[in-house]
C-alpha positions as CSV (number, residue, x, y, z in Angstrom):
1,X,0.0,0.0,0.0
2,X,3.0,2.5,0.7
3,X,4.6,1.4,-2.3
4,X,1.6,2.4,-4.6
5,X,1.3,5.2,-2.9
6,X,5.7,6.4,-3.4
7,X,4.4,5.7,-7.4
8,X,1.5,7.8,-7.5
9,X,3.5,10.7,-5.8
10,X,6.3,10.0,-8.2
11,X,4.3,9.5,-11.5
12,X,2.4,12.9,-10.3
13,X,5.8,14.5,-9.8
14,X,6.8,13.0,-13.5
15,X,3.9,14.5,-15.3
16,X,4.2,17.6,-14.0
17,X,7.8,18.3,-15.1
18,X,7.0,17.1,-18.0
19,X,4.4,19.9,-18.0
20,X,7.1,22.6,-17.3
21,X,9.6,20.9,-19.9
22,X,6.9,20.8,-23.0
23,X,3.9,22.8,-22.5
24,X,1.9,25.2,-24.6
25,X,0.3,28.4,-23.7
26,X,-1.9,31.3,-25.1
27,X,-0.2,34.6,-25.6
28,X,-1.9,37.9,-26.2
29,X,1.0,39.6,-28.7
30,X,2.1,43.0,-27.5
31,X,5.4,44.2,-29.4
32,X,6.3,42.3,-32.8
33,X,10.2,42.3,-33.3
34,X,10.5,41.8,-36.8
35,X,13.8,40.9,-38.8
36,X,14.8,44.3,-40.4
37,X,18.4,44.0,-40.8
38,X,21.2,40.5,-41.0
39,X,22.4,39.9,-37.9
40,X,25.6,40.7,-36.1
41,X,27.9,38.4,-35.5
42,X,29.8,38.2,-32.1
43,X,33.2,37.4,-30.7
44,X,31.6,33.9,-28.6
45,X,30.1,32.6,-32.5
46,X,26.5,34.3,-31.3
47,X,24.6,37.4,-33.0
48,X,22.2,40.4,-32.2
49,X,19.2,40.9,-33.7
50,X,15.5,39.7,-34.4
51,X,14.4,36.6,-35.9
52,X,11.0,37.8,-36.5
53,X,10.2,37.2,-32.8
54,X,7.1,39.0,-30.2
55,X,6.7,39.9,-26.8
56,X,3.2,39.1,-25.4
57,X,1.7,38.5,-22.1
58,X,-0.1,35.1,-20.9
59,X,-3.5,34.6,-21.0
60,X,-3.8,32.7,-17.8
61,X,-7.4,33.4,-16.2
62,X,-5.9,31.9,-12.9
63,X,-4.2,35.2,-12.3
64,X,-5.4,38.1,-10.8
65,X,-7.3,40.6,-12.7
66,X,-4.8,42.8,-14.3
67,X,-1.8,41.1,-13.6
68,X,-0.2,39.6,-16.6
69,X,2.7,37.4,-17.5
70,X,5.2,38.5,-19.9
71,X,7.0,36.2,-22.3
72,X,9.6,37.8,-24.5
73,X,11.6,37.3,-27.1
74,X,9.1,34.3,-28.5
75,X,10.6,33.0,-32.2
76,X,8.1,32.3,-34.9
77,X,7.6,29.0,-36.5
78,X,8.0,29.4,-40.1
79,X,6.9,27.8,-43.4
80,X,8.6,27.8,-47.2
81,X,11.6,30.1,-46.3
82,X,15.7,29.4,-46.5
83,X,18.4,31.9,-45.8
84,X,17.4,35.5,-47.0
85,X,14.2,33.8,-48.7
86,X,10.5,32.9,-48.8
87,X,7.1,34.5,-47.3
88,X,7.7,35.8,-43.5
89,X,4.7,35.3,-41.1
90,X,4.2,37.9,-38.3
91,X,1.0,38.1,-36.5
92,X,-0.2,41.4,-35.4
93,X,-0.2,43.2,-31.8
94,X,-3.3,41.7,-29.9
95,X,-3.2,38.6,-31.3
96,X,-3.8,35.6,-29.6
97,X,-1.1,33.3,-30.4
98,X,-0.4,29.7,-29.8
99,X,3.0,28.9,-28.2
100,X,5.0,25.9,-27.8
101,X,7.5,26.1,-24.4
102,X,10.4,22.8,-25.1
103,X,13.3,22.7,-22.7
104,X,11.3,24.7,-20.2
105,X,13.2,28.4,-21.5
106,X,12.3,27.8,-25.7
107,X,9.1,29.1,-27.1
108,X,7.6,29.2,-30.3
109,X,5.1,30.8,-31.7
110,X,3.2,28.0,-33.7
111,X,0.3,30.3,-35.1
112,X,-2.8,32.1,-33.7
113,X,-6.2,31.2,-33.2
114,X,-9.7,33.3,-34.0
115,X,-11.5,34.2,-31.1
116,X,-15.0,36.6,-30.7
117,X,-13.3,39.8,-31.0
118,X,-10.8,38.2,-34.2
119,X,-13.5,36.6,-36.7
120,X,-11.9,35.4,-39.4
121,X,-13.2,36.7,-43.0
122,X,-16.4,34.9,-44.2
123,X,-16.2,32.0,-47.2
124,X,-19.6,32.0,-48.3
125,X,-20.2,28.6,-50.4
126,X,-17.9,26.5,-48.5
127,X,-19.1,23.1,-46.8
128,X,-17.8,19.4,-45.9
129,X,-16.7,19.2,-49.3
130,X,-15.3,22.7,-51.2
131,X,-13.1,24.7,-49.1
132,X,-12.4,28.3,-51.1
133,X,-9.0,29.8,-50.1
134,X,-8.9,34.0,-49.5
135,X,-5.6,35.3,-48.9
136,X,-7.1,39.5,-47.9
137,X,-4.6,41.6,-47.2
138,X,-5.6,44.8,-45.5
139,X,-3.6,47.6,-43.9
140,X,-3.0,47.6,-39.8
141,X,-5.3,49.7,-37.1
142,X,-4.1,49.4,-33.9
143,X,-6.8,47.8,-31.3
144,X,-7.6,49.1,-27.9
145,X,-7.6,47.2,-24.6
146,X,-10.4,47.2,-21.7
147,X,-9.9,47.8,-18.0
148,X,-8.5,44.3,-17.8
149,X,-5.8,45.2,-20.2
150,X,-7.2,42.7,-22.9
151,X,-7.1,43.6,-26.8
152,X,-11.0,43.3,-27.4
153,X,-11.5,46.5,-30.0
154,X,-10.0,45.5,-33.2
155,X,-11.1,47.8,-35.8
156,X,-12.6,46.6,-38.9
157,X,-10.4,45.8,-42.0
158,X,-10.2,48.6,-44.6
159,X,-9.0,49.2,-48.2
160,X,-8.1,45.3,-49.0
161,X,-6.1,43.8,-51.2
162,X,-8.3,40.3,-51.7
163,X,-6.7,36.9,-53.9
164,X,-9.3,34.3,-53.9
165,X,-9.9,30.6,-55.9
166,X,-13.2,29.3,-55.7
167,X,-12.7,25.5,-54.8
168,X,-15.3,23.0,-57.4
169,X,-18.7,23.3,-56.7
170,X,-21.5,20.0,-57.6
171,X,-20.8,19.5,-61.4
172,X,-17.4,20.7,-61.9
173,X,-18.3,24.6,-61.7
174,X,-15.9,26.6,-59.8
175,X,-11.6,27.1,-59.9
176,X,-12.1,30.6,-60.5
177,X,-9.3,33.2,-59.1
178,X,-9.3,36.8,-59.0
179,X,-7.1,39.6,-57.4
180,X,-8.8,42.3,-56.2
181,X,-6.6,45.8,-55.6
182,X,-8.7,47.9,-52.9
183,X,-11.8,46.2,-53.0
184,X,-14.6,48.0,-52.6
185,X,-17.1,45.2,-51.7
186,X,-14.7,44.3,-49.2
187,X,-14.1,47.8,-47.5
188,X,-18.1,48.3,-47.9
189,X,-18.7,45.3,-46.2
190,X,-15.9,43.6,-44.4
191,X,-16.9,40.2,-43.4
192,X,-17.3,39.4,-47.2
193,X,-20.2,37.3,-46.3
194,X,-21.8,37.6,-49.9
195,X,-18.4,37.2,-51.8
196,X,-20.1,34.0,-53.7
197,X,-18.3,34.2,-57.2
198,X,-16.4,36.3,-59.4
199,X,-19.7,38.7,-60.1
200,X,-19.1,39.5,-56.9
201,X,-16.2,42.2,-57.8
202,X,-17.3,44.2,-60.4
203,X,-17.4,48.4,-59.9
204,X,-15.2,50.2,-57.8
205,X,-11.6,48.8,-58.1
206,X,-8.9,47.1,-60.2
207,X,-8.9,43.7,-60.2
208,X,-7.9,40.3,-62.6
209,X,-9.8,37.5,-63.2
210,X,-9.0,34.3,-64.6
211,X,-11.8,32.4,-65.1
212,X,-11.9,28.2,-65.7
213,X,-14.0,26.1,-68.1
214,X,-16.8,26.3,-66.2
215,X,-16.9,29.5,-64.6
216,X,-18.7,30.5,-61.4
217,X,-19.2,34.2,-63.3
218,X,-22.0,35.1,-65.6
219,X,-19.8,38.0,-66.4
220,X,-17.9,37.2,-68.7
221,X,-16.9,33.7,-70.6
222,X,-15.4,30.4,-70.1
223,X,-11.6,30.3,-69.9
224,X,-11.5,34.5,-70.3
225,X,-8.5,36.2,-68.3
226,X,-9.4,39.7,-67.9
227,X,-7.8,42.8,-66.0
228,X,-10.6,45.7,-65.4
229,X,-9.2,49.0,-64.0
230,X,-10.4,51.4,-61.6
231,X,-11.8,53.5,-64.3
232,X,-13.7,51.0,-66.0
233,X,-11.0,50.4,-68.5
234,X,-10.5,46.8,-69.3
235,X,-8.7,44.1,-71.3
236,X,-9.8,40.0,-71.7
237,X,-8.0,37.5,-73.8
238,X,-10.9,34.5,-75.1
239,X,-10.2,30.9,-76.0
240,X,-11.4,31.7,-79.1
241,X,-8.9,34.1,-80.2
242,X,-10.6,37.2,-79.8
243,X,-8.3,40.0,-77.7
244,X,-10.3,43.1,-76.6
245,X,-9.2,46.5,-75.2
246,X,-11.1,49.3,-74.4
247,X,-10.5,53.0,-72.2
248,X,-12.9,54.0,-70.0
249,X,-13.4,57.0,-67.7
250,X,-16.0,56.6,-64.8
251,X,-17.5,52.9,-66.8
252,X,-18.4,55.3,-69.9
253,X,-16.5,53.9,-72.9
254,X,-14.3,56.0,-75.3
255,X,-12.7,53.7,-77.6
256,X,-11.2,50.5,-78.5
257,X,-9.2,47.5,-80.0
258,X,-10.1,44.3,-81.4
259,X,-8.8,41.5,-82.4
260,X,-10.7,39.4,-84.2
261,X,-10.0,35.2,-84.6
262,X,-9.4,35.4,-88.3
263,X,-6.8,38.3,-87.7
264,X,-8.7,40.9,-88.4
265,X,-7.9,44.2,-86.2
266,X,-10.7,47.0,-85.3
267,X,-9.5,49.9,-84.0
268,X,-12.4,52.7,-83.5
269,X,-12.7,55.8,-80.7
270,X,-15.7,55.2,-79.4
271,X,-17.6,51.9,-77.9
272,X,-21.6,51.2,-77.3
273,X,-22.6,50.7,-73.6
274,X,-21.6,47.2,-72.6
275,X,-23.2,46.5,-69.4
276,X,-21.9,47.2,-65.9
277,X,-18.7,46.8,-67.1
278,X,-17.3,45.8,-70.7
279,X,-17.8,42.0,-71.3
280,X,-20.6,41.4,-69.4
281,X,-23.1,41.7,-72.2
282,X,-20.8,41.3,-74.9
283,X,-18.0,44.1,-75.8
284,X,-18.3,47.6,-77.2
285,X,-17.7,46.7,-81.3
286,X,-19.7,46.9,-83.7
287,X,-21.1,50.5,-83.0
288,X,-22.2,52.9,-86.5
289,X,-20.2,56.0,-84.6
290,X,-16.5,57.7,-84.2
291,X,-14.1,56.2,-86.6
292,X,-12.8,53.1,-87.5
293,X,-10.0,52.1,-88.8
294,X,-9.7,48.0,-90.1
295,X,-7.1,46.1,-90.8
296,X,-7.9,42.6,-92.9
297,X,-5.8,39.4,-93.1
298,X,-5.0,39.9,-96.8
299,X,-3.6,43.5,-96.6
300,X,-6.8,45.2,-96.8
301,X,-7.4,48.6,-95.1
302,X,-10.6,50.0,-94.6
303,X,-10.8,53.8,-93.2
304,X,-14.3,55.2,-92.3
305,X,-15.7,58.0,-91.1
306,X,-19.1,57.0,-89.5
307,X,-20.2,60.2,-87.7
308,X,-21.9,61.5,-91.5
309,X,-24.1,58.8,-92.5
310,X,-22.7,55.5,-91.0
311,X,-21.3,52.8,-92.7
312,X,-22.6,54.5,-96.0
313,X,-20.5,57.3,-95.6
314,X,-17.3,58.3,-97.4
315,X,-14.3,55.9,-96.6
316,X,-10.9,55.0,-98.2
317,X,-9.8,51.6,-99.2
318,X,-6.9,50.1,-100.0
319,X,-6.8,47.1,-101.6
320,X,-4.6,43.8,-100.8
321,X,-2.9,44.7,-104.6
322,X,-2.5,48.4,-103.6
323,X,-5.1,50.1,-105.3
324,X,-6.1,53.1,-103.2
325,X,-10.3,54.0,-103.4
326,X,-11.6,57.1,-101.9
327,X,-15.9,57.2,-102.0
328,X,-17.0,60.3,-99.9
329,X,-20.2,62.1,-100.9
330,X,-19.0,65.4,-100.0
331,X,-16.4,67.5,-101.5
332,X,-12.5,66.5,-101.3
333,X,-9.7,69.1,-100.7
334,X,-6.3,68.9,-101.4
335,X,-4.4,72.1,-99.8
336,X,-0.7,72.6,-98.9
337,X,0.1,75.8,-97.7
338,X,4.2,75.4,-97.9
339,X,4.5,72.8,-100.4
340,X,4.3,71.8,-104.1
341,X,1.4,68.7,-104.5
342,X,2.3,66.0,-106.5
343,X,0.0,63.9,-108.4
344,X,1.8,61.1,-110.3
345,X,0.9,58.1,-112.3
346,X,2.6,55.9,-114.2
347,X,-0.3,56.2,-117.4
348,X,-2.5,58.6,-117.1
349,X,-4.3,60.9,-114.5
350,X,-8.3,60.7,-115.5
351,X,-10.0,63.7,-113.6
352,X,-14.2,62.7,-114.0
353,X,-17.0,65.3,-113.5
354,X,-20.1,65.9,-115.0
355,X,-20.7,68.5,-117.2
356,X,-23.5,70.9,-116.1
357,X,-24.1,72.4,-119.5
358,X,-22.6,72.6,-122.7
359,X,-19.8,74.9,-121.8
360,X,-19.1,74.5,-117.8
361,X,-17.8,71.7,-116.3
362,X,-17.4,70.6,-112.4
363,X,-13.5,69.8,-112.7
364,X,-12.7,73.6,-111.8
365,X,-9.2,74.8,-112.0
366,X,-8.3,78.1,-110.0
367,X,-5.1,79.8,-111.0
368,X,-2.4,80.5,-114.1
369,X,-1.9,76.5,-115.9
370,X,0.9,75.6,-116.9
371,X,1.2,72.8,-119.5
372,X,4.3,71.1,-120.5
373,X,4.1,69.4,-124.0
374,X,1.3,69.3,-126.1
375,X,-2.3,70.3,-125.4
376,X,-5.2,67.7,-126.7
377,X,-8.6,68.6,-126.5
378,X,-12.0,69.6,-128.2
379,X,-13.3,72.7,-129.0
380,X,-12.5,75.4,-126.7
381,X,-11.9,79.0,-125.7
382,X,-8.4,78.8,-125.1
């Protein structure tokens, strides 16, 4: 009976130091000691400086209100990083962070944990099954503490810089990503608790999206990547071949480029109204206004001027052989105010106008002629 009694009191004694030598405890971060500079070597092969490290204070409730404590100098476990490399983590001041105490004087900060006052950001969609990542990056307001000295007002996240993939949805749908620079749906509402799909992120902000084969978004196609401005001007790039541009200020459209499967390239200054923003319900060409200028396969050029009557106004054409056609059904003027014009052929120049009586004639030359060689003609008073 004694002897059970010695190996209770000993195995007790066992499991607590094994407590104190490998334990883990919940921090509160209060001072983040990031690495800013190589360290310093010393004499005694040891160096000065911070290895990404915090100062926090334990969250033990067993203490008494207000008194708090301190652990200092805690390391940071990291993940994908080699000497001057990779992506540093660093958790923010007021924190709660997870810490692992080996050896009885090591700790290190293994990660931190959400709590009430620390939501993390909303994934709308997800279940047992799809799990969307969101990677939202946001800039730092310092959070106040209460009368007990805990960090319970964290303000809300603002101006966020958002990377999201949605994971498959039931039928293969889904394995959409987009960037979002400043998001606007996320500053407007920042628990992002209706950020379903790509359609999500419209209006408001720059962002790129690169959609799969079976999109989430209704804006937009299959397989499209597409960058949209903050100004509403936007670019996408289609399976199909077709490459888009198009400027906007404030979501109106000005002008744009297209390329066209064939080859073909449109290039006109202004674009029709295409939806909330350009894509959506199709892009801003063909529209009977501005100017266009297209460029064919073969070599053919087409320049119009649509503002007089449309496509039935004057344009010039140039021909995959090189013959030049001008059709305009107003007058044409030729003026240099410095220089000689030059009219050459290698056959003949034909000047064609009707004649509106018997004696005047629509080709109407202003000025003294001069005529080198021989003059042909009918009848006249010359």
């Amino acid at each position: 009976m004694i002897g059970q009694t010695r190996l209770s009191r000993l195995t007790d004694e066992t499991r607590r130091d094994q407590l104190q030598v490998n334990r883990i405890e919940i921090v509160a971060v209060e001072k983040i000691l990031p690495h800013i500079e190589p360290l310093q070597r010393t004499m005694d092969g040891g160096a000065i400086g911070d290895l990404d490290q915090i100062d926090g204070n334990l969250r033990d409730r067993s203490m008494p209100i207000g008194e708090h404590a301190m652990r200092w100098r805690v390391n940071i476990l990291q993940r994908n990083h080699g000497r001057f490399a990779g992506h540093p983590y660093t958790p923010r001041v007021g924190d709660l962070a997870v810490i692992l105490w080996y050896s009885n004087e090591k700790g290190v900060l293994l990660g931190t944990i959400p709590n009430v006052e620390q939501e993390t950001v909303c994934r709308p969609g997800c279940n047992q099954k799809t799990y969307d990542q969101v990677w939202k990056f946001t800039p730092w307001d310092r959070p106040s503490k209460d009368g007990d000295r805990n960090w319970t007002a964290h303000p809300l996240p603002r101006n966020p810089d958002c990377l999201k993939w949605w994971d498959e949805r039931e039928g293969g749908s889904g394995r959409d990503w987009i960037f979002v620079k400043n998001c606007k749906p996320g500053n407007d509402e920042p628990r992002c608790k209706t950020c379903t799909g790509p359609d999500h992120i419209l209006r408001g902000c720059s962002w790129f999206k690169a959609l799969s084969e079976n999109s989430l978004a209704s804006c937009g196609k299959d397989n499209r990547t597409w960058h949209h401005h903050l100004s509403g001007s936007t670019m996408f790039f289609d399976d199909d071949g077709v490459v888009y541009i198009e400027n906007r200020v404030d979501e109106v459209p000005k002008g744009h480029i297209k390329f066209f499967p064939d080859g073909k390239i449109e290039i006109q200054s202004r674009s029709k109204e295409s939806g909330e923003v350009c894509g959506c319900d199709g892009d801003g060409s063909p529209i009977i206004e501005g100017a266009r200028i297209t460029l064919e396969p073969d070599g053919e050029i087409w320049i119009n001027n649509l503002e007089v009557d449309g496509e039935d106004s004057g344009y010039i054409r140039i021909l995959p052989d090189g013959e030049i056609i001008v059709i305009t059904p107003r007058k044409i003027s030729i003026v240099s105010e410095e220089e000689d014009i030059l009219i050459k052929a290698a056959t003949k120049i034909t000047l064609d106008a009707p004649l509106i009586d018997e004696v005047t004639s629509m080709v109407h030359n202003h000025g003294n002629q001069r005529i080198d060689g021989h003059c042909y003609h009918h009848t006249c008073s010359c």
